[in-house]
N, C-alpha and C positions, 0 to 999 in steps of 0.2 A: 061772329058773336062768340061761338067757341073760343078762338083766338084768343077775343079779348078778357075772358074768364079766366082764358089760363094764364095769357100777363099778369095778372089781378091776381090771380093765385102765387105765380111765381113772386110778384113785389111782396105780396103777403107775407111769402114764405122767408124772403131773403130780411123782411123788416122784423120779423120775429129773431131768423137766427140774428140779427144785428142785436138786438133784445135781450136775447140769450147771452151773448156774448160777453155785452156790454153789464149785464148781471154777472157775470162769472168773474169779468173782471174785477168788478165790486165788490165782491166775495174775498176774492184772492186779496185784494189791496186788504180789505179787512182782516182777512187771518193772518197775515203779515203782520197788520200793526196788534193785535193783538198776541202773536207770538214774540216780538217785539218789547210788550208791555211786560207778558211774563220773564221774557232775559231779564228786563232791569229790575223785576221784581224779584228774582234771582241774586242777581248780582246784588241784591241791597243786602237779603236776607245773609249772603255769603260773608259781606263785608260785616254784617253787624255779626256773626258769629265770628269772626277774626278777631275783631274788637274784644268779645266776650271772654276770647280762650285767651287773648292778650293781657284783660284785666286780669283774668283769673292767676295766670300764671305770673302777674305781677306783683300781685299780691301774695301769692305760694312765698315768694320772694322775700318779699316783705316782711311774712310773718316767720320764714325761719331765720332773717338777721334778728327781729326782735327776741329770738328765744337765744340766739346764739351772744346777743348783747347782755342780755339775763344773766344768761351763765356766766361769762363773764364779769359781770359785776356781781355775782355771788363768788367766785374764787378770789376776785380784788378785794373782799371784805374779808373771806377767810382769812388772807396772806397778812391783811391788817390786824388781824387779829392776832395773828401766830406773832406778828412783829410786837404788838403792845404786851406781848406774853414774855418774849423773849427781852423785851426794855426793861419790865417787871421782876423778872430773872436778873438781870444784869446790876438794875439797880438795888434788890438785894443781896445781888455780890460785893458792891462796893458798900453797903451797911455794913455786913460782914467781914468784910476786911478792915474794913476802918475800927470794930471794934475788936480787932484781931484773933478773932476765932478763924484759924486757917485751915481748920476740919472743915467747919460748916464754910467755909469759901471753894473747899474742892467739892463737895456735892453742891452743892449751888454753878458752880461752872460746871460740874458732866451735864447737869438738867436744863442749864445755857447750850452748853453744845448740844444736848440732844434736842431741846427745843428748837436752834438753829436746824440743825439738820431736817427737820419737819418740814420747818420754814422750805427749807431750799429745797425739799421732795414734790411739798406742792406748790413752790413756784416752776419746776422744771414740769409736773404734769398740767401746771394752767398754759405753761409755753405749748407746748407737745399740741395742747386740745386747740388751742388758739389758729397753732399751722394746720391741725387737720381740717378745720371750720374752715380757713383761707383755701387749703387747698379744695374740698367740698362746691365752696359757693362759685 
């Protein structure tokens, strides 16, 4: 009878550790896929922060051609301007020569030339700014 107690016991004992076991394993598969879960929750989070520093600095981008296009087309309006100054000049050099005042035609040409020379100062500073923005971007 003893005997048979103690089989009883020992089966008892071995169906619990199987129990055990068999829970631990269940465990472990679980924290698996649960650590599992958190990598790809991870890796999404990572990805959508790539994304984020991508747009951002895309748009960084973005926004310094639009200021460097600005400038640009504010020196192309200057240059337009100095050009309709210097027309303006020219063609009242030829008013002035035509009605042969050859005084008032040489101050009318220095103020041509010097208005030229303007011109071509800040065309050579909108060249100058234009390569350092090219070279910049």
């Amino acid at each position: 009878q003893e005997a048979a107690q103690l089989r009883a016991r020992e089966r008892e004992a071995r169906e619990m550790a199987a129990r055990a076991t068999k829970l631990a394993v269940q465990q472990q598969r679980q924290q698996a896929k649960e650590a599992e879960r958190l990598l790809r929750e991870q890796a999404k989070a990572a990805e959508r922060l790539a994304r984020d520093e991508a747009k951002r600095q895309l748009k960084e981008e973005a926004r310094r051609l639009k200021e460097a296009e600005r400038r640009l087309r504010e020196e192309a309006k200057a240059e337009e301007r100095e050009a309709r100054e210097v027309t303006r000049c020219l063609l009242d050099l030829l008013r002035v020569v035509e009605a042969g005042a050859a005084r008032e035609a040489r101050l009318v040409a220095a103020e041509t030339v010097r208005l030229q020379a303007r011109a071509d100062k800040a065309r050579r500073a909108a060249e100058r700014t234009a390569e350092r923005e090219a070279r910049d971007a």
